[in-house]
N, CA, C and O atoms as a printed pandas DataFrame, in Angstrom:
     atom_number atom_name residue_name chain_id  residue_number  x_coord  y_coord  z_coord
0              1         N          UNK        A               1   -2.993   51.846   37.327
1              2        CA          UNK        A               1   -2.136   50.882   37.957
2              3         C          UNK        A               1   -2.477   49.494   37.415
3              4         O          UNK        A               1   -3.594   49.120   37.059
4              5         N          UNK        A               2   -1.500   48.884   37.410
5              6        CA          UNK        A               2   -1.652   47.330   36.663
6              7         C          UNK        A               2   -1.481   46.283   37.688
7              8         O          UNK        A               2   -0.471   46.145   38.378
8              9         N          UNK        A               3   -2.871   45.334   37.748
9             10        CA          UNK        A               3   -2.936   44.256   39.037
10            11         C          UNK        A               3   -2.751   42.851   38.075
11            12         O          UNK        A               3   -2.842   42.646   36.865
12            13         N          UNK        A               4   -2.499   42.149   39.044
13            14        CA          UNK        A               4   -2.566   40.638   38.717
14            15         C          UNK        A               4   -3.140   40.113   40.061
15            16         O          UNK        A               4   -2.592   39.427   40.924
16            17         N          UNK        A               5   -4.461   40.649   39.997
17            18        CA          UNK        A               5   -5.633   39.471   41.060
18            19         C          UNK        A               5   -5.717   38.108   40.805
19            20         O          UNK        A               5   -5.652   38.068   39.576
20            21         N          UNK        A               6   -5.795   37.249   41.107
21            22        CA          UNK        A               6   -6.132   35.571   40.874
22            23         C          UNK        A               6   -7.525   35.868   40.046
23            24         O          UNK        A               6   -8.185   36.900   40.171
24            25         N          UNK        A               7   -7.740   35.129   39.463
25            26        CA          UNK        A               7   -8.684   35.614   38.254
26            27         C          UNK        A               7  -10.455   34.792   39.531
27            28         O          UNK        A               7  -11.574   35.293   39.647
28            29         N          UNK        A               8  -10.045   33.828   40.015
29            30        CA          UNK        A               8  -10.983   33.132   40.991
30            31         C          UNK        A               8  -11.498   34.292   42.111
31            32         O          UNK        A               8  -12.648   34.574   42.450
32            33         N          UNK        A               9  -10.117   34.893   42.583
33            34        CA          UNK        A               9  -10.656   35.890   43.226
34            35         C          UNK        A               9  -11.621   37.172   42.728
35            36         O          UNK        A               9  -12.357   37.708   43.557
36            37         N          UNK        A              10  -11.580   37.698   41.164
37            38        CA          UNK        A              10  -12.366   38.461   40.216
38            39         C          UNK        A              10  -13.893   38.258   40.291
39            40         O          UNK        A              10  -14.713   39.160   40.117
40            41         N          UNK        A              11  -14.216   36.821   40.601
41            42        CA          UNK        A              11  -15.365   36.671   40.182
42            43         C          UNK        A              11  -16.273   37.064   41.717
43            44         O          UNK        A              11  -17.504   37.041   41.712
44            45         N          UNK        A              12  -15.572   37.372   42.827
45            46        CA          UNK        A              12  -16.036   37.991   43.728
46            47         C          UNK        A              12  -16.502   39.528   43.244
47            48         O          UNK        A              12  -15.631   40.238   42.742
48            49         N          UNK        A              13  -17.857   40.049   43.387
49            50        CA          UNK        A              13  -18.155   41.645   42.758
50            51         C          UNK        A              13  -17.423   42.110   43.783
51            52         O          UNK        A              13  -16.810   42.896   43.061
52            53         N          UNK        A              14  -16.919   42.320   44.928
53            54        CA          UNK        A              14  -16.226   43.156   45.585
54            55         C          UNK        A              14  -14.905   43.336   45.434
55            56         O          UNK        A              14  -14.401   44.402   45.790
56            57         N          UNK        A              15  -13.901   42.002   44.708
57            58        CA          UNK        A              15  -13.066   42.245   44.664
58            59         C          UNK        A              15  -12.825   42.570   43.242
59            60         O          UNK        A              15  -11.686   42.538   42.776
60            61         N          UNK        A              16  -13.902   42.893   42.511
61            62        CA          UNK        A              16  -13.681   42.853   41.041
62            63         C          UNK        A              16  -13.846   44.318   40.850
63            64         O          UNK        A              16  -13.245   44.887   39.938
64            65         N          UNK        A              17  -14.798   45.093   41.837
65            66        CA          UNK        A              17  -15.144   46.788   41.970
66            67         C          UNK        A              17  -13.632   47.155   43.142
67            68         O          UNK        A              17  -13.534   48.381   43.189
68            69         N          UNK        A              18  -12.830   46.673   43.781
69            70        CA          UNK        A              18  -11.615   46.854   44.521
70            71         C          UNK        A              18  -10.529   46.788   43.305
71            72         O          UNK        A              18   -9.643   47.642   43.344
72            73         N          UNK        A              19  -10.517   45.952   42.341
73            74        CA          UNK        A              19   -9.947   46.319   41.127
74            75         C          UNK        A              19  -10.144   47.394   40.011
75            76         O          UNK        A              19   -9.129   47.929   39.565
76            77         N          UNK        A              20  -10.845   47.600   39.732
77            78        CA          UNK        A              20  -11.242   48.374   39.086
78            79         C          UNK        A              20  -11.067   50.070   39.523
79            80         O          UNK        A              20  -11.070   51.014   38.733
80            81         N          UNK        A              21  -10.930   50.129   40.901
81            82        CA          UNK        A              21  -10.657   51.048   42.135
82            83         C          UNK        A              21   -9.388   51.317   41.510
83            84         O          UNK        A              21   -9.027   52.248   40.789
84            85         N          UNK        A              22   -8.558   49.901   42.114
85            86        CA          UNK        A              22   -6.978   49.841   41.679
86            87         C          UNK        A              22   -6.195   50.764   40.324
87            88         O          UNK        A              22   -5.295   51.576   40.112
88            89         N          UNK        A              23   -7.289   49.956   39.618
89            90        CA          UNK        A              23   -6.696   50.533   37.968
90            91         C          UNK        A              23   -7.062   51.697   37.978
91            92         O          UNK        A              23   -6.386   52.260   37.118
92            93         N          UNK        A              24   -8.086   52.774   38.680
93            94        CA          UNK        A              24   -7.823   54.074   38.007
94            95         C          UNK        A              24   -7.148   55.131   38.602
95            96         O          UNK        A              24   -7.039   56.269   38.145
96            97         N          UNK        A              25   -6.571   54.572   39.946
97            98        CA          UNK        A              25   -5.283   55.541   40.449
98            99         C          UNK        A              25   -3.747   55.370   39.665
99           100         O          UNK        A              25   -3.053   54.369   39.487
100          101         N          UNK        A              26   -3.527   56.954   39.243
101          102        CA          UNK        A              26   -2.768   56.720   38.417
102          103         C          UNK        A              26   -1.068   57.746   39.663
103          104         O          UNK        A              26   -0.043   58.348   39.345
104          105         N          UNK        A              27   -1.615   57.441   40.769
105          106        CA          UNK        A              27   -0.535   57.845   41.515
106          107         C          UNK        A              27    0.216   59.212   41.783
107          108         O          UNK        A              27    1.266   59.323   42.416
108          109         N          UNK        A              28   -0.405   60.092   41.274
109          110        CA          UNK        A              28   -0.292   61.365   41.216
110          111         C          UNK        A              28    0.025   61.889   42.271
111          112         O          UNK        A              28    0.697   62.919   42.209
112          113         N          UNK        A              29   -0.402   61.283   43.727
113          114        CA          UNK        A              29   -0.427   62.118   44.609
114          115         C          UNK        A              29   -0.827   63.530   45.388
115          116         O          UNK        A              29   -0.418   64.125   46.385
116          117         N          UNK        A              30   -1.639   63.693   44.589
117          118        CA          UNK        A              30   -2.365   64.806   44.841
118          119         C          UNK        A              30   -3.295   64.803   46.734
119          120         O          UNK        A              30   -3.467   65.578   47.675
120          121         N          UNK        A              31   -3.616   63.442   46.351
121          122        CA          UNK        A              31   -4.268   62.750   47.364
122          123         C          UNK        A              31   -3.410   62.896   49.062
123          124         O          UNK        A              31   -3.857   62.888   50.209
124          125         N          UNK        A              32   -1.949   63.028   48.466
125          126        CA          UNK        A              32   -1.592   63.100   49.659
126          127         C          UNK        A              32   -1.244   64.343   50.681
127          128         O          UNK        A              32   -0.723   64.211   51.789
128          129         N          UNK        A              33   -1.552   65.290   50.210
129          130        CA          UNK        A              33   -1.552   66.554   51.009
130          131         C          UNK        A              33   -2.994   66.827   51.779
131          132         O          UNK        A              33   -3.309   67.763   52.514
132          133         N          UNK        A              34   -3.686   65.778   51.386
133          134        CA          UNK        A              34   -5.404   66.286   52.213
134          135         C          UNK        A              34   -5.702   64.906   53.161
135          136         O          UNK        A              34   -6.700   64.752   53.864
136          137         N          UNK        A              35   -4.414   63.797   52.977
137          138        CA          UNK        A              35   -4.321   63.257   54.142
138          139         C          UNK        A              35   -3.937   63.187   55.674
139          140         O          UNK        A              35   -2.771   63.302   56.052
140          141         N          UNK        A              36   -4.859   63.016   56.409
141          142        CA          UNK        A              36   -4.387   63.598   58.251
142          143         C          UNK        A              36   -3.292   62.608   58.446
143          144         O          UNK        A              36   -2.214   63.031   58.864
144          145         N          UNK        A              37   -3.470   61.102   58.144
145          146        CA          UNK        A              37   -2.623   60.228   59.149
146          147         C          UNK        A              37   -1.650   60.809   58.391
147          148         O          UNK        A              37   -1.083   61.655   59.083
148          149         N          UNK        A              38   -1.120   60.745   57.122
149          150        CA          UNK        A              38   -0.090   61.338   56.464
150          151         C          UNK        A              38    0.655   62.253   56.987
151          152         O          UNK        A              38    1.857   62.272   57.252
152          153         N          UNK        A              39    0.052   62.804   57.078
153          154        CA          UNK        A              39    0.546   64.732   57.764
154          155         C          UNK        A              39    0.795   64.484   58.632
155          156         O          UNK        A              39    1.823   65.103   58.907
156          157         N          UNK        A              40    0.394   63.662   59.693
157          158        CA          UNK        A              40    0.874   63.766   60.865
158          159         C          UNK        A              40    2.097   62.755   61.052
159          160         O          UNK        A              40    3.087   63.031   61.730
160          161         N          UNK        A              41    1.856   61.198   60.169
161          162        CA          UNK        A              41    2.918   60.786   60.740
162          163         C          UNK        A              41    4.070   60.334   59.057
163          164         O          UNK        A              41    4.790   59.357   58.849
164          165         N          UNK        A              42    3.869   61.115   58.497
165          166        CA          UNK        A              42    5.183   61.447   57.385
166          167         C          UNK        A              42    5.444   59.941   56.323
167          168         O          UNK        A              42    6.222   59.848   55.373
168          169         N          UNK        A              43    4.590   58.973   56.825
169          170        CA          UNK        A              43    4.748   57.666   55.869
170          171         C          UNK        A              43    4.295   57.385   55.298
171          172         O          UNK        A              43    3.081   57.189   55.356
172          173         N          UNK        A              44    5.205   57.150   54.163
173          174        CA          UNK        A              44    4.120   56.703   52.640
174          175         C          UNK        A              44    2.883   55.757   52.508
175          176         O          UNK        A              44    2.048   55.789   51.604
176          177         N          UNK        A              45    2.930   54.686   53.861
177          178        CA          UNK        A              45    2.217   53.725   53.943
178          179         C          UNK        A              45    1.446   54.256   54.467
179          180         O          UNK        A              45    0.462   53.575   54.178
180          181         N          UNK        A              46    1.069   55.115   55.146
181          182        CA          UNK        A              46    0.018   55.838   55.812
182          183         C          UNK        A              46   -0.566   57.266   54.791
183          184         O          UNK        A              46   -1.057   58.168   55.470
184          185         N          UNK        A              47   -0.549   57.419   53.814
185          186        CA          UNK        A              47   -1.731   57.954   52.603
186          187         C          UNK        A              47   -1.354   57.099   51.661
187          188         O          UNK        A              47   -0.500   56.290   51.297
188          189         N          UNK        A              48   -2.728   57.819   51.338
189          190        CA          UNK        A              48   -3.691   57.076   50.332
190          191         C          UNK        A              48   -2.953   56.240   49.177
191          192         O          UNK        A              48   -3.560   55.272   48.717
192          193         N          UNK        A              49   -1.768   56.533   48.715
193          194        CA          UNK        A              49   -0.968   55.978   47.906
194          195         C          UNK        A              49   -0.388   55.033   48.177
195          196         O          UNK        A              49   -0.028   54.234   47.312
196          197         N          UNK        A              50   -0.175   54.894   49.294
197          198        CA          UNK        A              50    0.859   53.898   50.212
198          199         C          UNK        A              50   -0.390   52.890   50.137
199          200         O          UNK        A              50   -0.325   51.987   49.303
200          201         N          UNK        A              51   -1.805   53.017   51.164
201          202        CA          UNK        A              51   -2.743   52.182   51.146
202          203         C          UNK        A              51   -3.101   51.065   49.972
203          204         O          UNK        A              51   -3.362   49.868   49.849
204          205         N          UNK        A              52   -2.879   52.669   48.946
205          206        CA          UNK        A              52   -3.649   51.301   47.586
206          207         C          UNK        A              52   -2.541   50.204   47.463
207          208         O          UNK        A              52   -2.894   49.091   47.072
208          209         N          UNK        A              53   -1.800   50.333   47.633
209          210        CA          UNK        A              53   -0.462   49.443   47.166
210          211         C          UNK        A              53   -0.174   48.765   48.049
211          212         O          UNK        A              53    0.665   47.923   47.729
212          213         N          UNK        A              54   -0.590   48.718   49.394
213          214        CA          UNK        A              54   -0.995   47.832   50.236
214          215         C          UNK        A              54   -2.042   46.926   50.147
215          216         O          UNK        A              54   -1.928   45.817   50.669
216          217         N          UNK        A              55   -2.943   47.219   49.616
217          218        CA          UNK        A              55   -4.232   46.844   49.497
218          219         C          UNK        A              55   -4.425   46.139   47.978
219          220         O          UNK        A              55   -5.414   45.418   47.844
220          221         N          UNK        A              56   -3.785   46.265   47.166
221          222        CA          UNK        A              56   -3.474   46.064   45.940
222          223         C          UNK        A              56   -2.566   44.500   46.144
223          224         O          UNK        A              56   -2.791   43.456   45.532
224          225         N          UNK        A              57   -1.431   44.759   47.271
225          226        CA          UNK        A              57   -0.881   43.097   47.496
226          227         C          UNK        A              57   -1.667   42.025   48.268
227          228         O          UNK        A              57   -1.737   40.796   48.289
228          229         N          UNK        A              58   -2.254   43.127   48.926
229          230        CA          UNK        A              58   -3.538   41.814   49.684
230          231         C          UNK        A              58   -4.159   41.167   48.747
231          232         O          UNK        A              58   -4.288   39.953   48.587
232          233         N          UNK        A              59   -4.607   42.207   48.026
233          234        CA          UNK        A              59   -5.467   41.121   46.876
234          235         C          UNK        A              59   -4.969   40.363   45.948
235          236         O          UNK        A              59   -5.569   39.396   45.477
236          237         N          UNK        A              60   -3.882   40.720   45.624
237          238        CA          UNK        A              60   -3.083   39.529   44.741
238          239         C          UNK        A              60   -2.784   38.791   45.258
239          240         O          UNK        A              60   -2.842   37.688   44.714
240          241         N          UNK        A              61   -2.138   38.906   46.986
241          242        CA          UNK        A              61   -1.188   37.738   47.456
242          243         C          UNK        A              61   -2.546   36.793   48.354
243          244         O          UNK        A              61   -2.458   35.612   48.688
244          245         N          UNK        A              62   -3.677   37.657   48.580
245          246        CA          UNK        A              62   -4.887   36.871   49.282
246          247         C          UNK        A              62   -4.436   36.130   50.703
247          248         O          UNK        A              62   -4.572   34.958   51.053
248          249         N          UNK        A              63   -3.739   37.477   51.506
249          250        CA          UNK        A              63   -3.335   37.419   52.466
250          251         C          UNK        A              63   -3.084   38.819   53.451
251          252         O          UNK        A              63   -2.844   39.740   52.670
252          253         N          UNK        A              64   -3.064   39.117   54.301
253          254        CA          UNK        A              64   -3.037   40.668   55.123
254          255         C          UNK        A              64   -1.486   40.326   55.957
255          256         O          UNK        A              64   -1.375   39.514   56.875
256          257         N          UNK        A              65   -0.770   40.860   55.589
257          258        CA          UNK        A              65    0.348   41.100   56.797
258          259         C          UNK        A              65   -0.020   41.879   58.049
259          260         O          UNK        A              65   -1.041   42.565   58.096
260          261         N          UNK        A              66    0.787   41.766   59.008
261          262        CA          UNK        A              66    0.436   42.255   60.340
262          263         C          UNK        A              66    0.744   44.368   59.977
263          264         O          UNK        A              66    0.279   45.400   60.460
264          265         N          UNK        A              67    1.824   44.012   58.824
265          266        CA          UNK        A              67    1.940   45.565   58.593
266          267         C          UNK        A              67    1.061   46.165   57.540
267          268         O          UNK        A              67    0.956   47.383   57.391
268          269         N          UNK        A              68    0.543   45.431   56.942
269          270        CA          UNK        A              68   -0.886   45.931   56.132
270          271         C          UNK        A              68   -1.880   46.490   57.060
271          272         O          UNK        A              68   -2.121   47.688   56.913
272          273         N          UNK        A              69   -2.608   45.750   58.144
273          274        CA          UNK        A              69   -3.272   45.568   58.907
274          275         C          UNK        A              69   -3.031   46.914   59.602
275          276         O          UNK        A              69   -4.092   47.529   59.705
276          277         N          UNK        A              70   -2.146   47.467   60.033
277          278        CA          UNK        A              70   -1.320   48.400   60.812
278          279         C          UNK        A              70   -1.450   49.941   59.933
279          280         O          UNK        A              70   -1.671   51.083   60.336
280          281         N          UNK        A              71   -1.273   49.540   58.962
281          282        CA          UNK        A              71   -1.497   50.823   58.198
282          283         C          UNK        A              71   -3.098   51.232   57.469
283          284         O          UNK        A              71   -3.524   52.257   56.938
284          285         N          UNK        A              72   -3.759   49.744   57.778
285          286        CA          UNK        A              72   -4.890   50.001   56.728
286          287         C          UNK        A              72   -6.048   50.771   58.329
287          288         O          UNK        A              72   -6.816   51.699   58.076
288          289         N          UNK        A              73   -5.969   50.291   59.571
289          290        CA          UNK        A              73   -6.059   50.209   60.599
290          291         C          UNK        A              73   -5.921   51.617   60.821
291          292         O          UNK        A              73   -7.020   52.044   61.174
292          293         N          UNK        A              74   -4.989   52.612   60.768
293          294        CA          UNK        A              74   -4.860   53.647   60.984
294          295         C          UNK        A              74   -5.630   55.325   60.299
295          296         O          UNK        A              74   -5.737   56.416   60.860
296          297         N          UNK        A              75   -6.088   54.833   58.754
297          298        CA          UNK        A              75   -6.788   55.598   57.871
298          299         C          UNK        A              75   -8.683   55.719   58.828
299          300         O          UNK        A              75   -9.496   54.840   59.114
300          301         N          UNK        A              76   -8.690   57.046   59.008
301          302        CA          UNK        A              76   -9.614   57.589   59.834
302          303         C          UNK        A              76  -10.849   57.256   58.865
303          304         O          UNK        A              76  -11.950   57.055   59.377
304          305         N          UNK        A              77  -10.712   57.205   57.714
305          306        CA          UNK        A              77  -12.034   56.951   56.304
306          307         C          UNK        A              77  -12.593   58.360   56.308
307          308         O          UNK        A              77  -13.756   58.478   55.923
308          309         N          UNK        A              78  -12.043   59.269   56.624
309          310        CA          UNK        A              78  -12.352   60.849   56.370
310          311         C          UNK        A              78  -12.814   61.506   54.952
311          312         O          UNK        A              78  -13.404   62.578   54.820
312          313         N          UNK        A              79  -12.395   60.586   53.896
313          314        CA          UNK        A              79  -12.748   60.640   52.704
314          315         C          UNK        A              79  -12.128   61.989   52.141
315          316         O          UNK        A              79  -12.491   62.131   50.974
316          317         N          UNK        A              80  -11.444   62.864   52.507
317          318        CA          UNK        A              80  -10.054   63.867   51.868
318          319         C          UNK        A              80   -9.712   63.382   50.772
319          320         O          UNK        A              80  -10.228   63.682   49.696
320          321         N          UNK        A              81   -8.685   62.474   50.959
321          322        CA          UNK        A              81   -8.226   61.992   49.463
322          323         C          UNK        A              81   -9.013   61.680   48.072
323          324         O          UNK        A              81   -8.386   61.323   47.075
């Protein structure tokens, strides 16, 4: 996946290993059949695919929407995917 982080924000190691995260999902989805919130509630924003790409605009836009928050909020961290 291809990001455009603020390059200021890079020099943070957490957001520079959250990139690097970014770039090697290549979206396959595989990930999403061994997700619970998924399965249970049918939205893309709720697995793992949906997340990164949520999580992927936070860090570019260096801001959380109330519906980011909502979906990132809901992932149990079960580690499946």
């Amino acid at each position: 996946m291809q990001t455009s982080i603020p390059l200021q924000s890079l020099s943070h190691p957490d957001i520079a290993e959250a990139n690097e995260i970014l770039r090697t999902c290549v979206h396959c989805g595989f990930c999403m059949a061994t997700c619970p919130t998924y399965q249970l509630l049918g939205s893309e924003l709720d697995s793992p695919r949906g997340r990164i790409y949520l999580i992927k605009e936070m860090l570019e836009t260096e801001q959380a929407s109330d519906k980011t928050r909502l979906h990132l909020d809901r992932c149990l961290t079960c580690r499946s995917c």
